[in-house]
VOBA-1610 file (N, C-alpha, C; in pm, whole numbers, padded with zeros to 5 digits, always signed):
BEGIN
Unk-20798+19264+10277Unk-20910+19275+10369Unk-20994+19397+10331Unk-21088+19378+10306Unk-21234+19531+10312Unk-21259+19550+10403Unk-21322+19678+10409Unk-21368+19724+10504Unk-21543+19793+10447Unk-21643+19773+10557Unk-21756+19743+10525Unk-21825+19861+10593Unk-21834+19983+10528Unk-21852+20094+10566Unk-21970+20162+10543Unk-22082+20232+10665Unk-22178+20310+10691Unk-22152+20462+10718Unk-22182+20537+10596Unk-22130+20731+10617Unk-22283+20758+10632Unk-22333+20833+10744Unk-22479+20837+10810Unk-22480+20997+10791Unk-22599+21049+10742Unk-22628+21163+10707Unk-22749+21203+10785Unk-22731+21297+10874Unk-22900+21357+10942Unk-23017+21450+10804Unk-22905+21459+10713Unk-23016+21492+10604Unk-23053+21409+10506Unk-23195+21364+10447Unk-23238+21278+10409Unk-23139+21284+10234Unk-23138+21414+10193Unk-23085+21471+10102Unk-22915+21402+10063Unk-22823+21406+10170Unk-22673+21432+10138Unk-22632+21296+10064Unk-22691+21197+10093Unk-22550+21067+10101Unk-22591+21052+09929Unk-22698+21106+09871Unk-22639+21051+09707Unk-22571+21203+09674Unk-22604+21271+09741Unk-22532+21418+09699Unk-22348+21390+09722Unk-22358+21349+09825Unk-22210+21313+09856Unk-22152+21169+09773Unk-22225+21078+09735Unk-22182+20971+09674Unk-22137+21040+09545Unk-22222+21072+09461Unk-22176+21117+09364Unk-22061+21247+09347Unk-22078+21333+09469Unk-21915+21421+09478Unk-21826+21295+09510Unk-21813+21217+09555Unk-21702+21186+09567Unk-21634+21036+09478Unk-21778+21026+09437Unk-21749+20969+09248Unk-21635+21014+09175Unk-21671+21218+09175Unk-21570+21271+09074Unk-21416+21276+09107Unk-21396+21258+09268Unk-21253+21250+09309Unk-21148+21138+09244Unk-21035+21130+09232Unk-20929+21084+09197Unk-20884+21012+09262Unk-20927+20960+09359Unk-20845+20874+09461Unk-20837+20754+09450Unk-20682+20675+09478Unk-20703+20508+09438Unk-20855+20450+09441Unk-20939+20474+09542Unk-21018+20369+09614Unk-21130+20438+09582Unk-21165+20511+09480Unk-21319+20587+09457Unk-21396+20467+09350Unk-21285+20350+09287Unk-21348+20317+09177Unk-21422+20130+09273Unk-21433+20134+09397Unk-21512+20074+09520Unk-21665+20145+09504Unk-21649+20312+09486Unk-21787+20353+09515Unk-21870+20290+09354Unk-21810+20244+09238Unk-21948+20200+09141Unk-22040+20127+09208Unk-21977+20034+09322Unk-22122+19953+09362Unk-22175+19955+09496Unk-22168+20097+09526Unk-22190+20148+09685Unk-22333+20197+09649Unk-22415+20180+09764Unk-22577+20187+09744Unk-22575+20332+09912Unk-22663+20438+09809Unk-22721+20538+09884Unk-22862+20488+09945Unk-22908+20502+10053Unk-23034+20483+10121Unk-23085+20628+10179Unk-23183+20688+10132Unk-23280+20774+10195Unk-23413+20748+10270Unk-23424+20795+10434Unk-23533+20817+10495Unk-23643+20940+10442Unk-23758+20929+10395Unk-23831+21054+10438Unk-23842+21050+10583Unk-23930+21194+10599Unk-24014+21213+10731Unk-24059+21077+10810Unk-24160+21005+10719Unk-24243+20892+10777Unk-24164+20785+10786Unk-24009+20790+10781Unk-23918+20661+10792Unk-23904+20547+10658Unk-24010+20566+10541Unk-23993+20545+10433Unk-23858+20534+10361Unk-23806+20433+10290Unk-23709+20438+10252Unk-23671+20421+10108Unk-23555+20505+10045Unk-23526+20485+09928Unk-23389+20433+09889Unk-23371+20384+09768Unk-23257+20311+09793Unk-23183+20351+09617Unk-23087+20408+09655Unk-23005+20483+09520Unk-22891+20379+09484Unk-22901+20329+09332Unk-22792+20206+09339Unk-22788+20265+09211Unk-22653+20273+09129Unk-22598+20273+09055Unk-22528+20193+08999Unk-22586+20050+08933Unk-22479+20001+08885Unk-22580+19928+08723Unk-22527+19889+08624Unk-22572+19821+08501Unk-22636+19661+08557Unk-22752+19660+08556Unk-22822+19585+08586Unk-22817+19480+08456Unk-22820+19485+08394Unk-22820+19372+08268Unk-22705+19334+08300Unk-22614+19385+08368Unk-22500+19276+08342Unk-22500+19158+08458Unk-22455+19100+08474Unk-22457+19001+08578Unk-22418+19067+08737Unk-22291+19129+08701Unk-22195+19170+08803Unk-22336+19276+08896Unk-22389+19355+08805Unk-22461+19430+08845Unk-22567+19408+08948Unk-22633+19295+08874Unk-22774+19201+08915Unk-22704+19163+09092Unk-22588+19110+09081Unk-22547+19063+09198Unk-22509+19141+09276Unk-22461+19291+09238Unk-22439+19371+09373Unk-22602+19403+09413Unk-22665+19455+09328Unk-22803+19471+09362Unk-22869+19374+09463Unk-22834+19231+09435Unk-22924+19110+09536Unk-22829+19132+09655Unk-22693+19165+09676Unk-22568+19144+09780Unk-22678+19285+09856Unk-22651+19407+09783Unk-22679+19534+09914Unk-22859+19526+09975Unk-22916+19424+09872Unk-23075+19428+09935Unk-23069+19327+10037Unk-22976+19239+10021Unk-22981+19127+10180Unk-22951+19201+10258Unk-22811+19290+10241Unk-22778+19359+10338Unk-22839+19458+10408Unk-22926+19478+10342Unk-23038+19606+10416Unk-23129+19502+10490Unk-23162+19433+10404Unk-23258+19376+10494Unk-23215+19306+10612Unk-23115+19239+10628Unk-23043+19192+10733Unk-23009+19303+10837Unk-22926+19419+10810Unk-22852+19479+10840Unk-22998+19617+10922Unk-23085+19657+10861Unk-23153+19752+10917Unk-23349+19694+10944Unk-23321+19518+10913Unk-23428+19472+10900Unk-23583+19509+10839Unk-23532+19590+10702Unk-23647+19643+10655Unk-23661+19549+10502Unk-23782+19527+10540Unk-23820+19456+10397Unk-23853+19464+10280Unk-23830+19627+10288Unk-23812+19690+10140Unk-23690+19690+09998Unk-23569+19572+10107Unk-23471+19543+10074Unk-23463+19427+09967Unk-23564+19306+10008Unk-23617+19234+09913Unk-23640+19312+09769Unk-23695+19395+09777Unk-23745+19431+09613Unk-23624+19457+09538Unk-23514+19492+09633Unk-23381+19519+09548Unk-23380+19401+09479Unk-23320+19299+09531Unk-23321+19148+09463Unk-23395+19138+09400Unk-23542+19106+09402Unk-23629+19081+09290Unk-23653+19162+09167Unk-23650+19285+09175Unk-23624+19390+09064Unk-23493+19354+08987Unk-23335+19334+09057Unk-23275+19323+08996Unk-23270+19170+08925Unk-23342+19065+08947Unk-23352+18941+08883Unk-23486+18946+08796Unk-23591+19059+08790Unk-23679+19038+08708Unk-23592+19139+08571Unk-23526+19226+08590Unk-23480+19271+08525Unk-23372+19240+08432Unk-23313+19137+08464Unk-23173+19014+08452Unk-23281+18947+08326Unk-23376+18922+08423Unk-23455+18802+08285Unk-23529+18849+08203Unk-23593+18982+08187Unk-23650+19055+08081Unk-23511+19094+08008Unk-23401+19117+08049Unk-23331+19195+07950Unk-23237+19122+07878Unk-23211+18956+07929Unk-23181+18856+07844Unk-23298+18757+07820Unk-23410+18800+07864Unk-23544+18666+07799Unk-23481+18516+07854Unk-23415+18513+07923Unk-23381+18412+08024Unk-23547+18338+08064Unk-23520+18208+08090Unk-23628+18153+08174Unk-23599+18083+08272Unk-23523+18168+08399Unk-23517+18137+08491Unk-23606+18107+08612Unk-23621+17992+08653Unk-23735+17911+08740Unk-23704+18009+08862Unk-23843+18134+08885Unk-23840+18193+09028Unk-23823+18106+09114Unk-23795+18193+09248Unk-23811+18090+09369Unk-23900+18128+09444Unk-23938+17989+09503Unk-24085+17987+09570Unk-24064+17978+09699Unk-24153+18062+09785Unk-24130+18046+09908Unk-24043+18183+09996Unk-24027+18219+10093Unk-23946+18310+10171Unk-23801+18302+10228Unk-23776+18170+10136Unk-23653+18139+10240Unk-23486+18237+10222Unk-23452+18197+10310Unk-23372+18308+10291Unk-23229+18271+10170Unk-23173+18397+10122Unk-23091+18386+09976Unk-22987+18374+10094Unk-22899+18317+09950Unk-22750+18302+09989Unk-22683+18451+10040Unk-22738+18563+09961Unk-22686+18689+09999Unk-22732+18697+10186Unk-22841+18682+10201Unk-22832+18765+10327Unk-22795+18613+10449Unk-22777+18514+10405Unk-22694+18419+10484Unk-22584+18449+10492Unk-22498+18536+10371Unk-22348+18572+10412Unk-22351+18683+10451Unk-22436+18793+10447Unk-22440+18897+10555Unk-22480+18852+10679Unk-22542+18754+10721Unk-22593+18713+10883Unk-22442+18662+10937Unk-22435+18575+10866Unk-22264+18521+10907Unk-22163+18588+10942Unk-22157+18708+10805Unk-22035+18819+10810Unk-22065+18893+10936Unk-22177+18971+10936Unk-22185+19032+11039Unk-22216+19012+11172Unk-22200+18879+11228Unk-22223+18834+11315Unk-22146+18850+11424Unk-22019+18860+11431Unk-21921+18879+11492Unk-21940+19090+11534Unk-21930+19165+11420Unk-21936+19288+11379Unk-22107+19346+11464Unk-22131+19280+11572Unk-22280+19333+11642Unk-22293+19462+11645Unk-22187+19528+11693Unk-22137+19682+11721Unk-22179+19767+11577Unk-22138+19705+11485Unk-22175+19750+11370Unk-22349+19801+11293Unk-22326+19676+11352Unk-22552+19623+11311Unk-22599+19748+11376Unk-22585+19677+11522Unk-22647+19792+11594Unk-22671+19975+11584Unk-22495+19980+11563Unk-22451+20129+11537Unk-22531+20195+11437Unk-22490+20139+11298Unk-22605+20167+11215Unk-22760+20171+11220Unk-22767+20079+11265Unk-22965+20100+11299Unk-23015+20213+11368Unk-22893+20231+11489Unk-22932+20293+11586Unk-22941+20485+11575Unk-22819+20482+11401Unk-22773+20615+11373Unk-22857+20639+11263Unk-22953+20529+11119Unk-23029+20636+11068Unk-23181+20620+11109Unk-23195+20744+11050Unk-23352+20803+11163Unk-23448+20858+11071Unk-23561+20881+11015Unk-23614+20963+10955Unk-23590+21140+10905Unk-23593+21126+10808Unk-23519+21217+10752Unk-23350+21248+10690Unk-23282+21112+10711Unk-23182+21093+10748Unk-23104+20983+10617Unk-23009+20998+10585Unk-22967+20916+10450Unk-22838+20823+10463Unk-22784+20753+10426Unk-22653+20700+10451Unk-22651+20662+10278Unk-22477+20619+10324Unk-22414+20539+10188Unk-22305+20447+10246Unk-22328+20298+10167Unk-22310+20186+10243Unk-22192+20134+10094Unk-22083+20120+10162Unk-21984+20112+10043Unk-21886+19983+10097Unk-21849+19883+10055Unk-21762+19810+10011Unk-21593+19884+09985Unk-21507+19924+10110Unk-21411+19952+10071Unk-21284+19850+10039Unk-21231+19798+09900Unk-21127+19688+09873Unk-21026+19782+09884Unk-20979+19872+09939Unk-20848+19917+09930Unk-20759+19872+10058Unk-20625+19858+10003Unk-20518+19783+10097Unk-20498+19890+10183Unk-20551+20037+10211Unk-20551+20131+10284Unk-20663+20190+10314Unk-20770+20088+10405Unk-20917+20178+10459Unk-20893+20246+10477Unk-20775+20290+10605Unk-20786+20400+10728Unk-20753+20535+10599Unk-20668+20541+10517Unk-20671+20679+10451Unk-20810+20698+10368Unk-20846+20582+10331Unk-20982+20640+10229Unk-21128+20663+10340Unk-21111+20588+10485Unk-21176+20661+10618Unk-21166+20847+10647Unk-21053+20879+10611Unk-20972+20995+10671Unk-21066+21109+10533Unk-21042+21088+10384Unk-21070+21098+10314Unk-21201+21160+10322Unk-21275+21011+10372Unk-21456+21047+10396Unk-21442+21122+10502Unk-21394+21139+10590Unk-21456+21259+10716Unk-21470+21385+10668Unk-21393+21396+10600Unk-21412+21573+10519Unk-21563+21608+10499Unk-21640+21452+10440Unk-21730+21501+10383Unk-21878+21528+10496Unk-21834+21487+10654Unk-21932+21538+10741Unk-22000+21373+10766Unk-22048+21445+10898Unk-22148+21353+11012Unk-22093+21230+11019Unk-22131+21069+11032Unk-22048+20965+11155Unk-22036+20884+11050Unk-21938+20843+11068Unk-21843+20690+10954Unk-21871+20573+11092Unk-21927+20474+11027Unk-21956+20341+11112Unk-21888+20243+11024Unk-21788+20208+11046Unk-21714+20047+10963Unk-21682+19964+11039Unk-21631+19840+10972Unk-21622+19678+11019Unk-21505+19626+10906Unk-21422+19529+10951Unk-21343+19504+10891Unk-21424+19337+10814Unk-21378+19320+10689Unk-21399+19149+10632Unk-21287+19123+10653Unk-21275+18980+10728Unk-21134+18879+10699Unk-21106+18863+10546Unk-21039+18831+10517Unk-20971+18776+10411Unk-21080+18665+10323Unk-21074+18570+10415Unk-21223+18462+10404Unk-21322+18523+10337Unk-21372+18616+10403Unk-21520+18667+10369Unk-21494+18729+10291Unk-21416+18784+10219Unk-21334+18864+10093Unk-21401+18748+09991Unk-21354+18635+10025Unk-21295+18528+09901Unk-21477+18487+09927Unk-21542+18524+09968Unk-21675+18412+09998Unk-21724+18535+09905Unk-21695+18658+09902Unk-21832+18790+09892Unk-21782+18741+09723Unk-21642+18730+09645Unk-21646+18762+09543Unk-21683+18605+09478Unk-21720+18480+09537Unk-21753+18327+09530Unk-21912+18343+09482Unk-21952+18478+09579Unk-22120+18457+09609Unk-22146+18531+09461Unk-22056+18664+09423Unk-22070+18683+09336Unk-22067+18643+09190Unk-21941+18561+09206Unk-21919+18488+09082Unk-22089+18375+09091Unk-22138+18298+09191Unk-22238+18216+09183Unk-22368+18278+09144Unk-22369+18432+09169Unk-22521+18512+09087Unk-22475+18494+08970Unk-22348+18506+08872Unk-22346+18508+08769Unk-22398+18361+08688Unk-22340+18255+08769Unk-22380+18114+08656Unk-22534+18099+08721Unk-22594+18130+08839Unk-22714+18104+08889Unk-22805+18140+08732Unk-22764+18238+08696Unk-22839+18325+08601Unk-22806+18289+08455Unk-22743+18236+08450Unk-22679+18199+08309Unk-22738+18077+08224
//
């Protein structure tokens, strides 16, 4: 089971400052943070979105489309879209792929399994929306370890509010299905 975790920062500054300290740690469950996405507020509520992962590769392309549904679902900002589309214009410039865009607004398979997943998890949605604010940063991580609660314990060291949600088992087997399906989508 994962656990589907929001570390909320009142400074716009910390959560890639802290993503990347806690990159360098040793702990079973740090090698979860390669595909954990930092989000920064400026002042004007503007948002930025820090993702670290190899975009030419497939695996990559697909966490990229997975955390932009999830923003957009999850904090309803539509700056989340460009994640996805950047990471699929970038998929097809960097293999010359001629993959047929899609037309229209409808919604991706990614943020149908975040509407689903988190549907149950309201407390969650909410919590988060309600905790970042302008000026203000989070980092939104995918924890697969068979021990959240110690790699929870772990993150408190590093300051201000941990918001998580547990995935069933199911939604485990659907997140890494959706993933394996960005890969042949693209292929």
């Amino acid at each position: 089971m994962s656990a589907l975790v929001a570390f909320v920062f009142r400074d716009e500054f910390r959560a890639p400052e802290v993503l990347n300290e806690l990159r360098r740690r040793d702990w079973p469950w740090v090698r979860d943070l390669d595909y954990a996405v930092a989000v920064t507020l400026n002042e004007r509520g503007k948002a930025r979105v820090h993702l670290s992962v190899d975009l030419s590769t497939y695996e990559g392309t697909g966490w990229a489309r997975l955390w932009g549904s999830f923003l957009n679902t999850t904090l309803f900002s539509p700056f989340a879209n460009v994640m996805g589309e950047a990471a699929n214009a970038f998929r097809r410039a960097s293999r010359e792929c001629s993959c047929k865009e899609q037309e229209g607004a409808e919604p991706t398979r990614e943020s149908e399994w975040w509407f689903r997943s988190l549907e149950a998890a309201c407390n969650f949605k909410r919590d988060v929306a309600a905790l970042i604010a302008p000026n203000g940063s989070a980092i939104f991580m995918l924890l697969r370890t068979q021990n959240a609660s110690a790699a929870l314990k772990q993150l408190s060291n590093y300051g201000d509010t941990i918001v998580h949600t547990s995935l069933s088992a199911e939604q485990d087997d659907k997140l890494v299905t959706l993933l394996a399906t960005s890969k042949r989508a693209h292929s």
